[in-house]
C-alpha positions as CSV (number, residue, x, y, z in Angstrom):
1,X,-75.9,-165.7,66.4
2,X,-73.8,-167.4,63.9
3,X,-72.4,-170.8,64.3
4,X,-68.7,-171.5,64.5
5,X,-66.1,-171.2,66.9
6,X,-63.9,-168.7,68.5
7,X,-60.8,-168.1,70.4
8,X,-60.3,-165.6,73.5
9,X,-62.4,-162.6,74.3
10,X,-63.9,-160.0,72.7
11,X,-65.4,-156.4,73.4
12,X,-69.7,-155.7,73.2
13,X,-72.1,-153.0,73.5
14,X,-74.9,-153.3,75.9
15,X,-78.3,-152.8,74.1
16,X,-81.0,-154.2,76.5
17,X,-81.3,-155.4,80.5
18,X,-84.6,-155.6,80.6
19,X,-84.4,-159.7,80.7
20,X,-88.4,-161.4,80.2
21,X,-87.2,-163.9,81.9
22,X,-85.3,-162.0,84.9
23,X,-82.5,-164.2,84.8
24,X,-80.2,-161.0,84.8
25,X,-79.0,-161.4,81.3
26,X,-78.2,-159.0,78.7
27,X,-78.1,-158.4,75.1
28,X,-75.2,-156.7,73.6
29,X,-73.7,-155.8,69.6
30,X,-70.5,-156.6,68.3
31,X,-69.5,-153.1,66.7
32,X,-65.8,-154.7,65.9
33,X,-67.6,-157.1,63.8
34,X,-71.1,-155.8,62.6
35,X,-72.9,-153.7,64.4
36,X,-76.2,-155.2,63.4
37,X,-75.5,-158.6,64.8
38,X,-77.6,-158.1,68.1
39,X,-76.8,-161.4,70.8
40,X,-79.5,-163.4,72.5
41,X,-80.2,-163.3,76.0
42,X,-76.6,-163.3,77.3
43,X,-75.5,-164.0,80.9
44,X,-73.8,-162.1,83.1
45,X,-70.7,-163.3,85.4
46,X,-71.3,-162.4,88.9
47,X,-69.2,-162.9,92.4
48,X,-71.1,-165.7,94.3
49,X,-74.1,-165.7,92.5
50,X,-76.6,-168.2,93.5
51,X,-80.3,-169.2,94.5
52,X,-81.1,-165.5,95.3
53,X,-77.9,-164.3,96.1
54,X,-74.7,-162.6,94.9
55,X,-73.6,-159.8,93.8
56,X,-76.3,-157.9,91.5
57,X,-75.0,-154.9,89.4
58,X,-76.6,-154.5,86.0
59,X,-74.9,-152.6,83.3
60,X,-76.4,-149.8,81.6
61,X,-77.3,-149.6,77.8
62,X,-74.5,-148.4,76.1
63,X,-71.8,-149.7,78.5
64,X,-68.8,-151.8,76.7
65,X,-68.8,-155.3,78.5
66,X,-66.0,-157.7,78.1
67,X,-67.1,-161.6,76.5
68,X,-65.7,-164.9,76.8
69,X,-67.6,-167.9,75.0
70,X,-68.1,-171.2,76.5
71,X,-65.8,-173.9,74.8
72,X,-65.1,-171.4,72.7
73,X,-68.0,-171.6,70.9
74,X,-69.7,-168.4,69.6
75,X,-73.2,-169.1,70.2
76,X,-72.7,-169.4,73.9
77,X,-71.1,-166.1,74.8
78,X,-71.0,-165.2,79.0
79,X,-70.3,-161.7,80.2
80,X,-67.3,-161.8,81.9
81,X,-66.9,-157.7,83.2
82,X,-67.6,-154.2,81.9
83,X,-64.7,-151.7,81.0
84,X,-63.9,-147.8,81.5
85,X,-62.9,-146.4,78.2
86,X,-62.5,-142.9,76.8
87,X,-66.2,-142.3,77.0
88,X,-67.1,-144.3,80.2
89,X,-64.8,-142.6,82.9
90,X,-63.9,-144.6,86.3
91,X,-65.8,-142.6,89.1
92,X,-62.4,-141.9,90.9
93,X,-59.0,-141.4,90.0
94,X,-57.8,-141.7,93.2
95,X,-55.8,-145.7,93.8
96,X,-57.1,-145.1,97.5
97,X,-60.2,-145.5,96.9
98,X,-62.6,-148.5,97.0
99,X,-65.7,-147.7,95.6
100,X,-69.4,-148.9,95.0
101,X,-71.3,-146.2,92.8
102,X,-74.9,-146.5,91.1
103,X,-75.9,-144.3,87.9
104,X,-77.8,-142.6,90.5
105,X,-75.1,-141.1,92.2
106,X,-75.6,-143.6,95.6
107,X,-72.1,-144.4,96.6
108,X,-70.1,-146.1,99.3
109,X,-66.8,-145.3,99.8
110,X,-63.8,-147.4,101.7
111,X,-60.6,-144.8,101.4
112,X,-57.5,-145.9,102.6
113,X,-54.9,-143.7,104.1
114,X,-51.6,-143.5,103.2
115,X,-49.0,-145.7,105.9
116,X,-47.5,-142.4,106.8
117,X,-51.3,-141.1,107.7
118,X,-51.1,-142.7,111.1
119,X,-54.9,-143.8,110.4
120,X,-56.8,-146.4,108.4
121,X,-59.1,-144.4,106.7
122,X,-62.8,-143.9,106.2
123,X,-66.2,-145.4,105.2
124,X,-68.2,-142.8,103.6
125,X,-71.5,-143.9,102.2
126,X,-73.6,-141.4,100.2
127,X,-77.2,-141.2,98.9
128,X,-77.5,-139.6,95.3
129,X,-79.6,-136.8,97.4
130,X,-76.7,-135.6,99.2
131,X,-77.5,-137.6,102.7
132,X,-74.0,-139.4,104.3
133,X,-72.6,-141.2,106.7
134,X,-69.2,-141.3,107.2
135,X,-67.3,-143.2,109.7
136,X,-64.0,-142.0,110.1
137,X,-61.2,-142.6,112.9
138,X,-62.8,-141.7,116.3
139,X,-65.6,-140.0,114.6
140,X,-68.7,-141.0,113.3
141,X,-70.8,-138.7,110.9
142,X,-74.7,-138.9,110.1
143,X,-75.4,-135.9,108.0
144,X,-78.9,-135.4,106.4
145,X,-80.4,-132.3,103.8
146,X,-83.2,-132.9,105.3
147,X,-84.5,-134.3,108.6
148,X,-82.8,-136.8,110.4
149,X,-85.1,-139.2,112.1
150,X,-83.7,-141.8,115.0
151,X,-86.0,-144.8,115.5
152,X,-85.9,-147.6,117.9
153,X,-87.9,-149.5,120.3
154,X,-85.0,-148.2,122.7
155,X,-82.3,-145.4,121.9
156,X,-79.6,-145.2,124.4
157,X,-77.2,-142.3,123.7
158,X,-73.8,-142.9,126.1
159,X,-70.8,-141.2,126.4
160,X,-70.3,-137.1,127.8
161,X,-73.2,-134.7,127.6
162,X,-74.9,-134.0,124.1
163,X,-74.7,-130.6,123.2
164,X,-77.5,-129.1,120.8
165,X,-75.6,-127.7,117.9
166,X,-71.6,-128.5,118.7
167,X,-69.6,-129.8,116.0
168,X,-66.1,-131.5,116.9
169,X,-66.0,-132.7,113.2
């Protein structure tokens, strides 16, 4: 990248994530400024990352990712977060909603309820096959498309009677 510095941040395209090095970095373009100018190995800004720990969420290729540059200086740029745009849509448009979702479709889901709801919500987490859970209230949901398989050294199943094929959901 070119020497020389500069001031606040600045907008990038995503071209590869595919790191040699696995250090979770990226490379990105500048299309704002030419959209030749590919970075080097840039690295990525991530909640409590450490010695084999943190948060790990790659972009995709194509995504816009937001920059800052180290002292300022252009030819040590760190990715500071990725943006929705016109193109890139958030996957919910619903405020009450605090979501986790991969490109796969694998999602979990914390949804608050309004104050007026009289409950606190749910956690719903989905596979990208259609599989959930969702924990809800006084209810608890495992739902499969296919088999559902219950493992353990020792299952203990408490409470009233199970009832092959009743629903209170």
């Amino acid at each position: 990248m070119r020497s020389g510095r500069m001031p606040g941040l600045v907008l990038a395209t995503v071209t590869a994530v595919d790191d040699p090095l696995k250090q979770g970095r990226i490379k990105v373009t500048f299309p704002w400024l030419d959209e030749s100018l590919e970075s080097d190995w840039v690295p990525v800004a991530a909640p409590f990352a450490g010695n084999d720990r943190g948060l790990y969420m790659m972009p995709e290729v194509g995504d816009e990712m937001v920059l800052g540059f180290l002292q300022g200086d252009f030819n040590h740029p760190v990715v500071l977060g990725a943006l929705w745009n016109g193109q890139a849509r958030a996957p919910s448009d619903d405020p009450r909603q605090r979501m986790i979702r991969s490109v796969n479709g694998h999602t979990i889901r914390f949804v608050d309820s309004t104050p007026s709801a009289g409950d606190k919500g749910a956690l719903i987490i989905e596979d990208g096959h259609g599989n959930k859970v969702v924990m809800a209230n006084t209810h608890l949901l495992v739902q499969a498309v296919g088999t559902l398989v219950i493992q353990g050294a020792s299952i203990v199943i408490n409470g009233r009677p199970v009832t092959p094929g009743a629903n209170p959901i």
